[in-house]
Wavefront OBJ file of the C-alpha trace (Angstrom):
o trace
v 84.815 -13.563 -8.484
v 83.696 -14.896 -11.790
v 82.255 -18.302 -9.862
v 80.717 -15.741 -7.568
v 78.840 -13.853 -10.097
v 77.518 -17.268 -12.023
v 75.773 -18.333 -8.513
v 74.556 -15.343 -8.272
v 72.954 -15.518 -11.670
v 71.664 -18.730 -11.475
v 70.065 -17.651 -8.246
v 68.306 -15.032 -10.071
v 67.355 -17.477 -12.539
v 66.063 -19.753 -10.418
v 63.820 -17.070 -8.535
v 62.653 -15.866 -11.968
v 61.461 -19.469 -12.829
v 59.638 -20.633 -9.636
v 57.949 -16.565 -9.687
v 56.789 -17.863 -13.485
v 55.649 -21.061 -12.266
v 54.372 -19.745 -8.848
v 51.781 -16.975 -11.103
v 51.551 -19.518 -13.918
v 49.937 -21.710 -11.310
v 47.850 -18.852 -8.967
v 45.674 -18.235 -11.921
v 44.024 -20.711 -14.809
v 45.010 -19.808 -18.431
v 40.958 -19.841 -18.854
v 40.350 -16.759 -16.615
v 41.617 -13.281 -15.846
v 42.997 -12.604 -12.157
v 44.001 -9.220 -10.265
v 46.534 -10.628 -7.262
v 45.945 -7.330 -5.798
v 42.449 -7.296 -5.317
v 42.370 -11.374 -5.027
v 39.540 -11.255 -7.665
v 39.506 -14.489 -9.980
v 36.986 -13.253 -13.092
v 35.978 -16.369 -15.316
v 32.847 -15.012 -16.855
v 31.865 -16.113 -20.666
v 34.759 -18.463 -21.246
v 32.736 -21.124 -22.022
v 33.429 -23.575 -19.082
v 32.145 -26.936 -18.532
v 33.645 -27.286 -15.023
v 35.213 -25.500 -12.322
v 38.473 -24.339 -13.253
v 41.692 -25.685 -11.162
v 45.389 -24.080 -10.424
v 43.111 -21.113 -8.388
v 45.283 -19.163 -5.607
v 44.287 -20.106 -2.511
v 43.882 -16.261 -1.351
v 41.063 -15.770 -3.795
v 37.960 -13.796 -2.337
v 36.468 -13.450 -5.329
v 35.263 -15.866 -7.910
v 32.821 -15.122 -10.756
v 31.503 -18.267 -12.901
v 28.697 -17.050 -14.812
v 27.826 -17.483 -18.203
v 28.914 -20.107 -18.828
v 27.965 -24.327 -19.093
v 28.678 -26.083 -16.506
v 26.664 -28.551 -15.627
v 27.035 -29.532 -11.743
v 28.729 -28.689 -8.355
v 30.656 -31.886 -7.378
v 32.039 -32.581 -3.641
v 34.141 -29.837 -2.516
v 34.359 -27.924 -6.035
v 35.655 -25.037 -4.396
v 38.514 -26.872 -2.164
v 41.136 -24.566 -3.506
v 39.795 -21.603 -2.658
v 38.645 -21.259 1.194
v 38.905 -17.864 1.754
v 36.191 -16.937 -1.275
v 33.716 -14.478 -0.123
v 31.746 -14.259 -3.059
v 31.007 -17.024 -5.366
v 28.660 -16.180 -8.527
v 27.358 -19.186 -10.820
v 24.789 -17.643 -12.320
v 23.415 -18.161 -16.094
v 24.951 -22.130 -16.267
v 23.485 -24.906 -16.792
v 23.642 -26.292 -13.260
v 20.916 -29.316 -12.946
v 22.672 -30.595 -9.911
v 24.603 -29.492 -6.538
v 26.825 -32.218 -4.263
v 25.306 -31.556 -0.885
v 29.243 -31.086 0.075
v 30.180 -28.481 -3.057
v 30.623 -25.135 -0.416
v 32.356 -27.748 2.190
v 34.971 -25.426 3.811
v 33.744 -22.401 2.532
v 33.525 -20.640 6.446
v 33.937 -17.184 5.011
v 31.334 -17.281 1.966
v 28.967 -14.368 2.108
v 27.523 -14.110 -1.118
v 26.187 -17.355 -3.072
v 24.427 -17.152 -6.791
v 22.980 -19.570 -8.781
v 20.486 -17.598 -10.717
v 19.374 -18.818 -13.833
v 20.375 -22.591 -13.432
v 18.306 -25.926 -13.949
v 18.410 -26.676 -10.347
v 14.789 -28.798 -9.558
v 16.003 -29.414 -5.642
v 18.297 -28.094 -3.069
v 20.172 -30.420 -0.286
v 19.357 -29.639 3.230
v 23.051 -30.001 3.592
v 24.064 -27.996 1.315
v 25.269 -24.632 3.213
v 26.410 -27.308 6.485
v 28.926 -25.007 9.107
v 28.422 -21.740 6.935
v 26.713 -19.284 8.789
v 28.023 -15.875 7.222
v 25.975 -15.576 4.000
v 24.361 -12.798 3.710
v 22.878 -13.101 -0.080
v 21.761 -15.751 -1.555
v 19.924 -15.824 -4.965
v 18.008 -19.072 -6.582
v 15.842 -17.067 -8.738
v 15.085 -18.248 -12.305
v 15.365 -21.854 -12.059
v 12.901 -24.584 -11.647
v 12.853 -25.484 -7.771
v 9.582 -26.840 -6.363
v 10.617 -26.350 -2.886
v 12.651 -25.200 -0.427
v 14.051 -26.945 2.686
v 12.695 -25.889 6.217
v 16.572 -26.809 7.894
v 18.728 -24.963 5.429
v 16.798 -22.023 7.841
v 19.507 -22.907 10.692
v 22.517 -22.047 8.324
v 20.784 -19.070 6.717
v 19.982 -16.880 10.237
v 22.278 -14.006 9.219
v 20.622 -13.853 5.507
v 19.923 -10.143 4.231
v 18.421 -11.081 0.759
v 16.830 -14.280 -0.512
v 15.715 -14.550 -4.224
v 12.879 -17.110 -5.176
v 11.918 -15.582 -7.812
v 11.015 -17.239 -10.914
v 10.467 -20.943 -9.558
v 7.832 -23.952 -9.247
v 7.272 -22.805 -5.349
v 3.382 -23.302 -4.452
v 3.969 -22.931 -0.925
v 6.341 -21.665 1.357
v 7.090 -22.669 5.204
v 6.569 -20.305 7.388
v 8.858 -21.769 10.324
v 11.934 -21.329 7.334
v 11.200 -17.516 7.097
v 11.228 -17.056 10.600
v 14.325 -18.539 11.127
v 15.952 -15.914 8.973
v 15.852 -12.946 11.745
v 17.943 -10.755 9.476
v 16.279 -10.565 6.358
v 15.483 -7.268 5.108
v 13.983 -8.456 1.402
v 12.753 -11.552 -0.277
v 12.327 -11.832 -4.226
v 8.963 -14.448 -4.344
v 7.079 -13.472 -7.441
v 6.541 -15.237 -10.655
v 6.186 -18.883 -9.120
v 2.666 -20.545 -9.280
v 1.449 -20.073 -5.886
v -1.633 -22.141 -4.805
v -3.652 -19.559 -2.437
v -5.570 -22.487 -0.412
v -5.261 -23.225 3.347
v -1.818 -23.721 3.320
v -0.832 -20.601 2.348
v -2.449 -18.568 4.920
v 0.782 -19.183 7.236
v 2.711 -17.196 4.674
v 0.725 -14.209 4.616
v 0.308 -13.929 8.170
v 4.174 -13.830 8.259
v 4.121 -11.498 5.256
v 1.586 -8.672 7.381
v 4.197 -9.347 10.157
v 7.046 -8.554 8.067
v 6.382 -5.973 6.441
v 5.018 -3.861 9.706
v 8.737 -4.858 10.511
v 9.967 -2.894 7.669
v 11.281 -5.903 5.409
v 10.447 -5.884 1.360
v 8.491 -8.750 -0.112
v 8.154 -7.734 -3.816
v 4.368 -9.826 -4.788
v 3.098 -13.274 -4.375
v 0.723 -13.620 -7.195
v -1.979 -16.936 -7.189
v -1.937 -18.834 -9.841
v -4.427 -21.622 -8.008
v -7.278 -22.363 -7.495
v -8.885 -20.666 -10.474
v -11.040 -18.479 -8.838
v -7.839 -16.815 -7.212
v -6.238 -16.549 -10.141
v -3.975 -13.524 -10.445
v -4.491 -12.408 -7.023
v -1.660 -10.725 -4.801
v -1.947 -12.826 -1.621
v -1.258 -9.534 0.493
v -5.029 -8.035 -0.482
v -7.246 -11.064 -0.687
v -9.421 -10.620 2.168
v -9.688 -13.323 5.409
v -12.848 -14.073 4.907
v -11.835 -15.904 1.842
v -10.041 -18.483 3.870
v -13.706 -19.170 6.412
v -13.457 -22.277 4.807
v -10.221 -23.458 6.105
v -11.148 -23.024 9.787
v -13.153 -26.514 9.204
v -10.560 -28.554 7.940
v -7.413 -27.439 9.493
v -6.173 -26.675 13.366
v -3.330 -24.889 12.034
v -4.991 -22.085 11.197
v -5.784 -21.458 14.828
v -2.332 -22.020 15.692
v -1.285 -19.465 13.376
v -3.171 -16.810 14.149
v -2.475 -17.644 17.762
v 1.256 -17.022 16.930
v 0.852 -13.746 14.487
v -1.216 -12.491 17.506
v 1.449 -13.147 19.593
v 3.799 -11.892 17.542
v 2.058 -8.485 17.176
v 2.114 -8.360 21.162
v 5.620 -8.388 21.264
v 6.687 -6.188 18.277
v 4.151 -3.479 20.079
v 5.772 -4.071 23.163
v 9.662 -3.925 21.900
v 7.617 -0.718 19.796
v 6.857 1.203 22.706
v 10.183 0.273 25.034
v 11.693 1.271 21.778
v 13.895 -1.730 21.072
v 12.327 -2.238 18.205
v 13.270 -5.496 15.886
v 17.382 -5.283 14.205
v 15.778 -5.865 10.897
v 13.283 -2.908 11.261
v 14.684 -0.155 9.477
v 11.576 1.765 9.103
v 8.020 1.133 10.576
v 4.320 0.516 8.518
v 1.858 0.920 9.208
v 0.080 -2.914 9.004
v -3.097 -3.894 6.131
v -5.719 -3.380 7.642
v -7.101 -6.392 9.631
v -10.685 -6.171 8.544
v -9.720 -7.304 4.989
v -6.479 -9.047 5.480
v -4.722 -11.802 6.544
v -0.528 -13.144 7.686
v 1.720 -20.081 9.967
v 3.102 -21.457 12.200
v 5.575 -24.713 10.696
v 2.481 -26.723 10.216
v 0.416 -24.601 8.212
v 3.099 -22.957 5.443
v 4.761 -25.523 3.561
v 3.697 -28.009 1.191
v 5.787 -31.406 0.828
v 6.857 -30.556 -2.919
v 5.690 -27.281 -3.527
v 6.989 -25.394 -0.104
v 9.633 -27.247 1.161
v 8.108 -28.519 4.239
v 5.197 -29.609 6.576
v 1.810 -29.369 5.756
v 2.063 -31.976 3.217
v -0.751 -34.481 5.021
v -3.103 -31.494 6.031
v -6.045 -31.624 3.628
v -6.502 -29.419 1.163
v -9.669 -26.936 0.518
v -10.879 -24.821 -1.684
v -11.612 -21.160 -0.672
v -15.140 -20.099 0.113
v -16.737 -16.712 -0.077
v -18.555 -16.569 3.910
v -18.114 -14.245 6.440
v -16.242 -14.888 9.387
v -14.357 -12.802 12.344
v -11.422 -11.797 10.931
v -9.074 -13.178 13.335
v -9.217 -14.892 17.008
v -8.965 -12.028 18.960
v -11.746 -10.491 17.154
v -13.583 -13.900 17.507
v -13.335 -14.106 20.975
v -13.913 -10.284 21.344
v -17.278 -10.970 19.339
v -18.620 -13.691 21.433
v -17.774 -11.648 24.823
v -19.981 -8.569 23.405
v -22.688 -10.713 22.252
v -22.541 -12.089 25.525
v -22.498 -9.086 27.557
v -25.417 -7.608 24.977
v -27.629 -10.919 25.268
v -26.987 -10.231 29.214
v -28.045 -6.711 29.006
v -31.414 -7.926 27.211
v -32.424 -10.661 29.887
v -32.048 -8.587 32.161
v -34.026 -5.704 31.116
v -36.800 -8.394 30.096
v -36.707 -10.031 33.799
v -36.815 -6.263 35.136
v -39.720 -5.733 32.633
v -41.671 -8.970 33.764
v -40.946 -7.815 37.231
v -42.233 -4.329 36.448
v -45.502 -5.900 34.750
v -46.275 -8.403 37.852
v -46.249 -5.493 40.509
v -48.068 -3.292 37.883
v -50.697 -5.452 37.443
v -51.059 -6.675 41.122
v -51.429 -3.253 42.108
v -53.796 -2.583 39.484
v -55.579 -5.719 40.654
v -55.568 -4.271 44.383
v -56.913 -0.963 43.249
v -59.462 -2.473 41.405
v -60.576 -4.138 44.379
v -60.713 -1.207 46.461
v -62.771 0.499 43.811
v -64.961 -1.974 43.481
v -65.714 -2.151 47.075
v -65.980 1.216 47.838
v -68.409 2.153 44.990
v -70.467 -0.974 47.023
v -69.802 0.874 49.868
v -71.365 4.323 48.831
v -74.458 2.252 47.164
v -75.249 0.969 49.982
v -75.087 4.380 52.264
v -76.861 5.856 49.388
v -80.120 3.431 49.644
v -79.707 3.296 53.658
v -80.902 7.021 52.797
v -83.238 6.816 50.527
v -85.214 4.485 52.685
v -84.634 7.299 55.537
v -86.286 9.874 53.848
v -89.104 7.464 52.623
v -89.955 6.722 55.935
v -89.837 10.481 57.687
v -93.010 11.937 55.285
v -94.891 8.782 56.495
v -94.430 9.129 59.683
v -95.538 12.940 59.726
v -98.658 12.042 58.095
v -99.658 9.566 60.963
v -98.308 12.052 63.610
l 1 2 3 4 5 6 7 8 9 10 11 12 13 14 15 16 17 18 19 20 21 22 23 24 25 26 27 28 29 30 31 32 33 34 35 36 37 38 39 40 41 42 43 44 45 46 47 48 49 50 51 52 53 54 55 56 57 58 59 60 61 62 63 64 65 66 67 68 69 70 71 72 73 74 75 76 77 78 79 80 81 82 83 84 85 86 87 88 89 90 91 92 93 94 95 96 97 98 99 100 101 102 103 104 105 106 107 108 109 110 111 112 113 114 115 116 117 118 119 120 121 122 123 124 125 126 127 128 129 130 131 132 133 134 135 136 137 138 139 140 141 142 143 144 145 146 147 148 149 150 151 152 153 154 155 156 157 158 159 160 161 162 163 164 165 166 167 168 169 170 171 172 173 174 175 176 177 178 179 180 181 182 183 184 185 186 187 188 189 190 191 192 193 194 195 196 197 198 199 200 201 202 203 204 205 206 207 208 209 210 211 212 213 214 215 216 217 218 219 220 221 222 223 224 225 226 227 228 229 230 231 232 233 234 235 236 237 238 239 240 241 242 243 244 245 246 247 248 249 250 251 252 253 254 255 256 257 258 259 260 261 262 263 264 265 266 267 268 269 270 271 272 273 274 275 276 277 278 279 280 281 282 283 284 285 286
l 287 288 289 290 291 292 293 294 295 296 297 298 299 300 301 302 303 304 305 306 307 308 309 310 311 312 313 314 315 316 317 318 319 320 321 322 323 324 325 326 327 328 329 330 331 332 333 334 335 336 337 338 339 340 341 342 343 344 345 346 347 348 349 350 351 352 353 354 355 356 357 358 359 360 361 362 363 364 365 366 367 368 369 370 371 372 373 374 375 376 377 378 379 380 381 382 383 384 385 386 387 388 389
């Protein structure tokens, strides 16, 4: 009995000890954790690296405010199930392009208020269930095109705050679900390149997504302009030195067909929570891949398209308006040679007939002369010949 009651004990024991060990080891000494919730809170401890000895159920992992310095190759190994990882306010200069390997599940990604100067096109590899994703407030001079394939079911993207100039267009269209996108307070160069991001801009807002301002800080005559309300004849210039542009507006035109026609079969876009109406295309403007992104300042092509300044002409305001233009000046230069030719027409029979009645005039009034002195001559002669009778 007594032997029965000591194993019984030191089974207890036992259990006791591995549950110590097993909660001593689920959660570092350096953070706070609630097993319930699988919620792993880390925030202001003064970290200069990821912490270890995290339970693999964790969903939940908040980093920020503190100093660490860089993401190495699968920092977050030990937790695969984390939904949402926040690093924000560190001093993060670099990311591993493998740091989220294995993440499958992660749908909300910070690293606000970093150091970061470049992102991997790796970076976010097999994960395609993010859904926020902020980079404001760090110093990132572009943004790559590719990372576009992992991001397609992206609600929010933050910008804000960067070294972005320019921004490819073919990257924001490849994020079908975005309903807002933080871009101010970067030093946006408002040449030709930029003229593909407004044209998706007008598109996307008529959709009913939120862009919050994209200020331009270049050239200096743009200076503090919002890109949305500088007019399209600003950008004449740019039809000279760059195809792109035609391409682009080829594409927004498109574009417009289509929303219009998904409008009025009412299937309207996912994304569109709420219709605008669009700027008005008389003073506004909205590229294809080519014409969005600069190499270092947009994070994609465009880089070898030659840069211009932005001239003050007149122009049509788009291609269909162009094309509409030329086929009413047509039609109106048309109108006019033909009402000249009918004019000359009119004028050659006017004048021939005039020419004809003349003529007859002419001859007639010869005509009645000469009856006129055939009888003056007859009554000359009948007085003479009664005075010889």
């Amino acid at each position: 009995m007594a032997r029965g009651q000591l194993a019984d004990m030191r089974a207890l024991l036992v259990c006791t000890l591995l549950s110590i060990l097993s909660s001593s080891q689920s959660c570092p000494k350096e953070c706070s954790c609630n097993t319930n919730a699988r919620v792993v809170d880390c925030r202001g401890r003064g970290l200069y690296d990821i912490p270890r000895r995290l339970h693999p159920d964790t969903q939940e992992l908040y980093l920020q405010d503190n100093r660490i310095r860089g993401l190495g190759s699968m920092a977050f190994r030990e937790v695969p199930l984390v939904r949402i990882l926040d690093l924000s306010n560190n001093s993060i200069t670099s990311v591993s392009p493998t740091a989220l390997l294995g993440l499958r599940t992660l749908q909300r990604f910070s690293l606000a208020n970093n150091s970061l100067r470049e992102l991997d096109k790796r970076l976010f590899g097999s994960i395609h269930t993010l859904s926020h994703l902020d980079f404001s407030h760090n110093s990132l001079w572009g943004f790559p095109t590719t990372l576009g394939d992992s991001l397609k079911n992206l609600s929010h993207l933050g910008l804000a705050h960067n070294r972005l100039t320019r921004l490819d267009r073919s990257l924001l269209e490849a994020l079908t679900h975005l309903d807002s996108l933080a871009l101010k307070g970067n030093p946006w160069r408002c040449d030709c390149q930029l003229i593909s991001l407004k044209l998706w801009m007008e598109t996307y807002l008529f959709k009913g997504g939120m862009v919050d301002e994209v200020i331009c800080r270049q050239p200096e005559e743009m200076r503090n302009r919002d890109l949305q309300k500088v007019p399209y004849q600003l950008f004449h210039a740019c039809m000279t030195t760059s195809y792109h542009y035609l391409f682009a507006n080829i594409h927004h035109l498109e574009s417009e067909r289509l929303l219009r026609g998904h409008t009025h079969g009412n299937h309207a876009h996912p994304s569109s929570h709420a219709l605008h109406v669009p700027m008005a295309m008389g003073e506004s403007f909205g590229g294809g891949a080519g014409g969005g992104g600069g190499g270092g300042g947009g994070g994609g092509g465009g880089g070898s398209m030659p840069e211009c300044e932005t001239k003050q002409k007149q122009r049509p305001v788009n291609l269909r308006h162009a094309i509409a233009t030329v086929i009413i000046t047509g039609v109106v230069c048309g109108i006019v040679c033909l009402m000249m030719l009918a004019a000359a027409v009119y004028g050659c029979a006017y004048a021939a007939i005039m020419a004809k009645y003349q003529r007859e005039l002419k001859k007639n009034e010869e005509l009645a002369a000469a009856k006129g002195a055939d009888h003056a001559t007859a009554d000359d002669k009948e007085p003479l010949e009664n005075a010889i009778a």
